[in-house]
Each structure stands twice: as C-alpha cells, then as structure tokens.
N, C-alpha and C positions, 0 to 999 in steps of 0.2 A: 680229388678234392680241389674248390678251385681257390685259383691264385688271389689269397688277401692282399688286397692295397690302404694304404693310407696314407693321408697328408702329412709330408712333414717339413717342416723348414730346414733346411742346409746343416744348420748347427744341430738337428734333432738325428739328420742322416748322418752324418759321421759319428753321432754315439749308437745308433744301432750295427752301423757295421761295424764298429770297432768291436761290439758286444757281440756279433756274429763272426767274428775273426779270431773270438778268446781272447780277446784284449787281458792284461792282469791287472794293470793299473794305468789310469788318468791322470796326468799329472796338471798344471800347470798353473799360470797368474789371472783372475778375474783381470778383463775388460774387456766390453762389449767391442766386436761383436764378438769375442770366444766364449763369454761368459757362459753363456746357455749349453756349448757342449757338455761339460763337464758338468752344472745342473743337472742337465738330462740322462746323462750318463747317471749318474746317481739315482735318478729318480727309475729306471730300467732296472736298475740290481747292479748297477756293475761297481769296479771300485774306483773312486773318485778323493783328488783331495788335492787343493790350494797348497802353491811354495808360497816363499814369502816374495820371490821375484822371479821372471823369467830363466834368469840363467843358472837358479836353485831347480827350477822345476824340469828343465831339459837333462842336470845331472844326474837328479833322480830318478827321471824314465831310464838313461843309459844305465846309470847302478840294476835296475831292473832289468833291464835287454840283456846285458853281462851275464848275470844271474841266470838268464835262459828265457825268462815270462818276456811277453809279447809286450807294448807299452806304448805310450802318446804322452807328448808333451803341446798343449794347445797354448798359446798367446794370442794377442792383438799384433800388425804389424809392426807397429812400433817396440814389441815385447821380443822382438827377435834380434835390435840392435845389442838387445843387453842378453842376450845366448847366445852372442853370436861366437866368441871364446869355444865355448865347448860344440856350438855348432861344427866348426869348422874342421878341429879337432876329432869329430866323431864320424866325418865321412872319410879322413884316412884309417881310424882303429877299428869301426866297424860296429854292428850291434848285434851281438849273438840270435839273443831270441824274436828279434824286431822291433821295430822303434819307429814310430812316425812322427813327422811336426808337424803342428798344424797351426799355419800362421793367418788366420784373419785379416787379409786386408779390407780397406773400408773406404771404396771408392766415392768418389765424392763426400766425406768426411763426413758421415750422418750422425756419426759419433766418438769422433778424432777429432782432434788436432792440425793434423796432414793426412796429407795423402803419401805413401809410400808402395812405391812393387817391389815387391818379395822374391819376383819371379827370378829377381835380378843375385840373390843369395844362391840359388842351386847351379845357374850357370857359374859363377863366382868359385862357389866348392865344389864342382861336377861331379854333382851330386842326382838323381833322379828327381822326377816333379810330380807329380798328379792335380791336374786344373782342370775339376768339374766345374758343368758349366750349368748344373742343374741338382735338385736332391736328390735324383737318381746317381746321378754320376757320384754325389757326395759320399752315399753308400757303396757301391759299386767300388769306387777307386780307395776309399779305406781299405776295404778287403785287399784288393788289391796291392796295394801297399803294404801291406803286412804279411801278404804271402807272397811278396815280391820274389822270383824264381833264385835269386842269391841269399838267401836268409842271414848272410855273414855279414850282410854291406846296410850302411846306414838309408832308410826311407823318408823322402821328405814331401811332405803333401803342401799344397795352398788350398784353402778352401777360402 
C-alpha cells in the first residue's frame, strides 16, 4: 500500500502525532499560535479541552501523566511564564505516563506581543527539547517525545 501524505501546518502535525502516540488528553490556554493544536486535536477524535490559564492546564496534563495516560499541555510562549512553577517542578518529580509541552513561540510577533525563546526554559530546568524545523519533524518529534526512552522523566517539546 502506498505511503499517504498530506499537507499540514505545524500546529495540525503535533495533533496527529500526538494522536498517533495515544495521546489521552490535550490540555492547555487558547492563543495563537497554540490555538489550532488543540482545535485540531479535537477535530481528529482526540480529547481536547481549554484551562482557565496556562499553569491550570500544565497541572492537569501532569494529574494525567501521574495517573499513567500519556498527555500535552500546549501554550503561546508567553503562556509558559505563567507554568513555569509547575514546569520546573515537574522535571525534578517526573511524569509517569508522559507529558509533553508544547510551547509556541512566535518569532517575529505575527501575533504577540514580544518575542520570547523558550529554548531558554529546557536549558534552565535540564530538562529535554524537541525543535522541529518543519511539519514533518513536528509529527515525528511528538512521537518522539512521548516515547522518550525514560518514560519516568518529564518531555518538553518547542514547536
């Protein structure tokens, strides 16, 4: 059979592989550019659903990874100042079932405020990164992240 491809934008690849990883739940705050993950996510079958703020939505992927189920917590980058408590927090306890973040930055401010690197949070909590550089890699490094070869340690993605 051969190999189907299709167009997707960044934000559409990290909900298919999350959805190809068994993702169990979506967490996280509307604003673009995250917005569309978890849209899309929903819109795929998977399960998807809005905190009231970023660092509500980071705790409830980790309540979920504890629990055992697989999980993502997506923001904007600026949505990571305000998780960053339990961010940092969660790469010394660990996440049972997996956990990724996925922090949108948004270079040249297409639809921010500022500009911020994220990049600069995983060196900070040395903690893992994953920084696709395309919607291949965006799918690709979800997986990836979520079968990260330590299943006990916290995953943290940029997309």
């Amino acid at each position: 059979m051969a190999e189907q491809r299709i167009i997707l934008s960044g934000d559409e690849a990290v909900a298919h592989g999350a959805r190809a990883a068994g993702i169990t739940l979506g967490t996280g705050y509307p604003g673009t550019p995250s917005t569309e993950i978890l849209e899309h996510l929903s819109s795929i079958g998977g399960n998807a659903q809005w905190a009231p703020n970023e660092k509500v939505a980071l705790e409830v992927a980790a309540g979920v990874s504890f629990g055992g189920g697989r999980t993502m917590a997506t923001m904007k980058h600026v949505g990571l100042n305000v998780a960053a408590d339990p961010l940092f927090t969660l790469t010394y306890i660990g996440a049972t079932g997996g956990l990724i973040v996925v922090s949108a930055d948004d270079p040249g401010m297409a639809s921010s405020q500022n500009e911020q690197d994220n990049r600069l949070y995983a060196a900070a909590a040395h903690m893992p990164m994953f920084e696709p550089s395309d919607s291949q890699e965006a799918y690709d490094f979800t997986i990836k992240a979520l079968n990260f070869p330590n299943s006990s340690k916290f995953r943290f993605s940029s997309v």
